[in-house]
N, C-alpha and C positions, 0 to 999 in steps of 0.2 A: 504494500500500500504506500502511496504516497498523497502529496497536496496537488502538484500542480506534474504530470507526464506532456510530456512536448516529444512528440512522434516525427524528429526530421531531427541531424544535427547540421544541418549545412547554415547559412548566414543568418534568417531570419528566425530559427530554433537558437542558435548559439547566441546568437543579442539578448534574445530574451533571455536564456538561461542566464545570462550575466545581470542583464539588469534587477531580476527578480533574486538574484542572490545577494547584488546591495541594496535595493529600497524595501526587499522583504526576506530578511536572512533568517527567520523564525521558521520561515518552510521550507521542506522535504522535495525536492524538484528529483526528477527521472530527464534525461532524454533519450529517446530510443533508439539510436542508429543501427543502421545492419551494416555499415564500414567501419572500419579498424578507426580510420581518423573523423572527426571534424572538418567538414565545409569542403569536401570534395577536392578535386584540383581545380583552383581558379585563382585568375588575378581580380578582384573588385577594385574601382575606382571611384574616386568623386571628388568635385569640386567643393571646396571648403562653404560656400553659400547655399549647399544641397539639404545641410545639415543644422538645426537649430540650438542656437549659443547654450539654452538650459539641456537640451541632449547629445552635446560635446560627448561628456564621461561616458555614453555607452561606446561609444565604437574607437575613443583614444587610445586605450590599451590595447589596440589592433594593429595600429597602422604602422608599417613599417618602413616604406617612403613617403616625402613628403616634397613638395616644390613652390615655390611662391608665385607660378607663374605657368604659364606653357604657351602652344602655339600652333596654329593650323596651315594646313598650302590648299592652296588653288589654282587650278592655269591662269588665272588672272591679276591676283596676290598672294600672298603671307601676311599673317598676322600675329601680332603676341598680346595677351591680357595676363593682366597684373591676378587674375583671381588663384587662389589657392588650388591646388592638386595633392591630392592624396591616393597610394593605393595600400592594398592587404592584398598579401598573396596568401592563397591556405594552408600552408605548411604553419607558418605563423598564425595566425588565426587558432589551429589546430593547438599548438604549443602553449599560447596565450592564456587559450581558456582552458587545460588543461589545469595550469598554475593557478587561475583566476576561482575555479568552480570545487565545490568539493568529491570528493575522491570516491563519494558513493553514486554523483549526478548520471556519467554513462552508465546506459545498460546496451550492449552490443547486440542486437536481435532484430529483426525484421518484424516490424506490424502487419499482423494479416486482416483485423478486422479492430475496428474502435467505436466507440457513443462516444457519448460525453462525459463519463465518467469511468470506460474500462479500456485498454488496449489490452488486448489479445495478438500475444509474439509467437515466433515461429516456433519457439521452445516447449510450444502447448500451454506455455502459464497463462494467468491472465494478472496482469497491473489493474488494481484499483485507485483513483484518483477523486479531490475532488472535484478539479477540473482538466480536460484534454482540451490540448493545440495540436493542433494536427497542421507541421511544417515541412511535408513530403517534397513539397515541390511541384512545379508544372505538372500538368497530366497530358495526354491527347483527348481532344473536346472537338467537339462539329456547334458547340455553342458560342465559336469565338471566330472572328472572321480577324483574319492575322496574314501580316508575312513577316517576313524572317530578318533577321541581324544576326549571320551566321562569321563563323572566325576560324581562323589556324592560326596560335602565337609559339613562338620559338622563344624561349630565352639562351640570348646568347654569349659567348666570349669573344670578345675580338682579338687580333694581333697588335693593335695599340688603340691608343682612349679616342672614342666617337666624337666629344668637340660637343655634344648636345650639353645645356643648362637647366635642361626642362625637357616637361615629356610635349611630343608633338601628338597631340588629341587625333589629329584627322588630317594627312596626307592626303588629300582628293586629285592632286595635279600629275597622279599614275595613271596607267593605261587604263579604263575603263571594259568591265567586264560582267555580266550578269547581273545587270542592272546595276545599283552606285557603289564603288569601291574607294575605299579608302584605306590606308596601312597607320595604323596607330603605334608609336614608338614612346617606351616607358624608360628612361636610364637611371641602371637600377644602381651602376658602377662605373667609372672613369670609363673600364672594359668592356661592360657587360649590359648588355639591352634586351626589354624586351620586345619584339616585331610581330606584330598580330596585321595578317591580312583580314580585311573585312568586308562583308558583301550584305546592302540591303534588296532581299531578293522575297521572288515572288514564292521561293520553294527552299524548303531546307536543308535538301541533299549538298555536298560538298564532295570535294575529290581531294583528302588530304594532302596526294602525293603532287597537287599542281599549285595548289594555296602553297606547299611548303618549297616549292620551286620559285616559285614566284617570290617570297621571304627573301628569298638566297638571294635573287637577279635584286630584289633593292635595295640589300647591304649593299651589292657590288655596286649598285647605279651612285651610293652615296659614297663607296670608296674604305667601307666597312670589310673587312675579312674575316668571313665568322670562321675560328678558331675547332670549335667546339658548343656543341647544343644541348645545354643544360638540363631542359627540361620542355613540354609540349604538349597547349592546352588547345581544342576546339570546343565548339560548343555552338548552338542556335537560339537566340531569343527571341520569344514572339513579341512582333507590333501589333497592337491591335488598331484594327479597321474598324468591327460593328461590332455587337452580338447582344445574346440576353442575358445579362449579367444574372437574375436572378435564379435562372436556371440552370446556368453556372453554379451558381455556390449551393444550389441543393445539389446539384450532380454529384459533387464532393462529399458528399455524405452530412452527417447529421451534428460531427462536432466543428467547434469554432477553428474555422484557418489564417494562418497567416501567408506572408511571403506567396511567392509567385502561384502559389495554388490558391491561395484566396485572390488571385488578380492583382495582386498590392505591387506595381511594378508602374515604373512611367509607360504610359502607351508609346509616347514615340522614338523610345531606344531600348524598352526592355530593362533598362537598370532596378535593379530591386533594393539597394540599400540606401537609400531615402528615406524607403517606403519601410524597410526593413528595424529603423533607428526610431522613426517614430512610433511602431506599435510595437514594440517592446517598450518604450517611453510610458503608452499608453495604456500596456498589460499591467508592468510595477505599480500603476497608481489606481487602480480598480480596484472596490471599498469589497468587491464578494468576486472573490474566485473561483465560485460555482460552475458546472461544465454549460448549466443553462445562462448563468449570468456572462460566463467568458465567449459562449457563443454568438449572444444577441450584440455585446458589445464589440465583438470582432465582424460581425454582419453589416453593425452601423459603420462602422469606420471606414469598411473597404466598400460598402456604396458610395459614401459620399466623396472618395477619392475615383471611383466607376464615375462621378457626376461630375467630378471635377475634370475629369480626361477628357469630355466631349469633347473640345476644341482644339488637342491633339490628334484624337481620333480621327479628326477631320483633316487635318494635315497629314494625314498614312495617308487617306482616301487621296487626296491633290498627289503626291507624292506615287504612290504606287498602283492610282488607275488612271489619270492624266497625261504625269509626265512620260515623255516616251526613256524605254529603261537605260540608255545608256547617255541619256541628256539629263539623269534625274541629278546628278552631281549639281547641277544649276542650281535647283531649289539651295543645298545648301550652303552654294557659292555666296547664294544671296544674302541669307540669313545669317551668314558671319559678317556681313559689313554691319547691324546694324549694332545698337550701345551696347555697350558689355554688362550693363545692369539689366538690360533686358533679355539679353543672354542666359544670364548669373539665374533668374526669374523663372526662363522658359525650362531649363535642365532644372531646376526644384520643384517643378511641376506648378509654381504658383503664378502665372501668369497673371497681370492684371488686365483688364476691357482697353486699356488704353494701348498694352501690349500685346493684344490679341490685333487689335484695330490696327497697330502697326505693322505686327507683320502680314495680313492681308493687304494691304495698301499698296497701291501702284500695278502694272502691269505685272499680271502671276507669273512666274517662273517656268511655266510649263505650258502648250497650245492651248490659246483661250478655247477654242470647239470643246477639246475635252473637258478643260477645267467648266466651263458651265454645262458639260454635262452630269459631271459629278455633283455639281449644285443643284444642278434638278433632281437628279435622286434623295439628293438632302431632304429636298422640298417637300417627296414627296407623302 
């Protein structure tokens, strides 16, 4: 038995286990993973503005680079902003909260069935709780109209130091491929980088051995010689276009979720640790951590971030039914000229009416036929 079982250890299980262990250390916390480590293999990123000043403390103790700064290309400029960068790889992550959590919180086992108050492991036992977070992760759903933010990153060594100060968010001024590519570069060492090729496409599938070719030929276009490859992470995150969010989170069964299985992700990059710092924020300060009271208040939370994405939502739809796919690079050619506060806004998913209005403004980025076709579907 315990108080509070959290069924996922990956970013948005592990935040909360953390946060829930300093704003309520009186309870008994489980998390249930079926992998040896914590948070999978991934690098997580964010901008320092993604993240709110009184929920600093959850995700500090994680991060392990950090940058004051970074910078994007385009075939028409470069650009640098002053805004903060941070990432967490999960090796770290892993390590962190290992130290951070107490020594009885993992339980190594695969959930096969859970309410709101029991998980059922592969072990045949059953955990009794008196509330479940169920933090599994994405699922496959025909309730979600999406395309993809798919990736291959290498981390590398080179034969002498890169010369970068900062990470460069979005190389877009490469050959263009399966709709908008971009190479995202992280320096994690004088030597050592990380190069994640990236593709916003209509489909998820990926050919690792040409993403990883493709790595190789931009170190060499930048004059980089990868030495040695460390280590090699892919992965796909969904954009979401439409869907029924409500039937959505019944699909997922009956207890409360968080992280990318409850939707709690930006729609228009897939990033989930935002979304992931605030409800853990949100779980530590809930007066009844009952499996009914933890559900209804994880239902409200990730509706009204489903309500607040409409107008992202609608920027997939311009972006991946408008633009033609290998001119979609425009849209975000555009979208980095404009202020870097409204930048800062759009990636924290808090956009204001004024910042919604501006980035609609002026001649669309993609054939007006199509763009007001997808506005008549809006319409209808």
């Amino acid at each position: 038995m315990c108080d509070i079982a959290i069924v996922g250890g990956g970013l948005a299980g592990g935040l909360t286990a953390y946060a829930l262990s300093v704003e309520r250390p009186d309870l008994y916390v489980h998390i249930i993973e079926p992998e040896a480590a914590f948070g999978g293999n991934h690098v997580w990123s964010f901008f320092s503005t993604d993240v709110a000043d009184r929920d600093r403390w959850i995700v500090e103790p994680f991060i392990d680079h950090r940058w004051p700064g970074y910078e994007v290309r385009f075939p028409e400029y470069a650009r640098r902003f002053d805004t903060g960068y941070s990432s967490i790889r999960s090796e770290h992550f892993d390590a962190r909260l290992r130290e951070l959590l107490p020594a009885s919180v993992p339980v190594q086992a695969a959930a096969v069935d859970l309410s709101r108050t029991t998980v059922t492991i592969d072990t045949q036992r059953q955990i009794e709780a008196r509330g479940v977070i169920d933090a599994r992760g994405a699922r496959p759903t025909e309730l979600l109209e999406v395309g993809w933010q798919k990736f291959v990153g290498h981390e590398v060594r080179l034969s002498k130091p890169h010369g970068l100060t900062g990470p460069i968010v979005m190389d877009a001024s490469v050959e263009q491929h399966d709709g908008f590519r971009f190479v995202y570069v992280l320096p994690f060492a004088p030597d050592r980088l990380f190069i994640e090729d990236t593709y916003y496409s209509e489909g998820a599938d990926l050919d690792e051995n040409v993403l990883s070719a493709r790595i190789h030929a931009y170190a060499a276009a930048q004059d980089w010689e990868i030495v040695e490859t460390l280590s090699r992470e892919r992965g796909a995150l969904p954009v979401t276009m439409a869907g029924d969010f409500e039937a959505y989170w019944r699909e997922g069964g009956e207890a409360g979720k968080i992280g990318m299985r409850a939707a709690l992700f930006h729609p228009a990059t897939g990033y989930s640790l935002p979304d992931a710092v605030r409800t853990a924020s949100a779980i530590a300060a809930l007066p009844d951590l009952s499996g009914d009271a933890i559900h209804d208040a994880l239902h409200a939370l990730a509706r009204q971030r489903w309500t607040e994405g409409g107008f992202y939502r609608l920027l997939n739809r311009m972006a991946f039914r408008a633009a033609v796919p290998d001119q979609r690079y425009i849209i975000y050619q555009r979208f980095y000229r404009l202020r870097a506060p409204l930048i800062e806004r759009f990636y924290a998913g808090r956009s204001t009416l004024a910042d919604k209005a501006r980035v609609l403004a002026g001649k669309p980025p993609v054939p007006i036929g199509r763009a007001l076709k997808v506005l008549r579907e809006e319409l209808k």
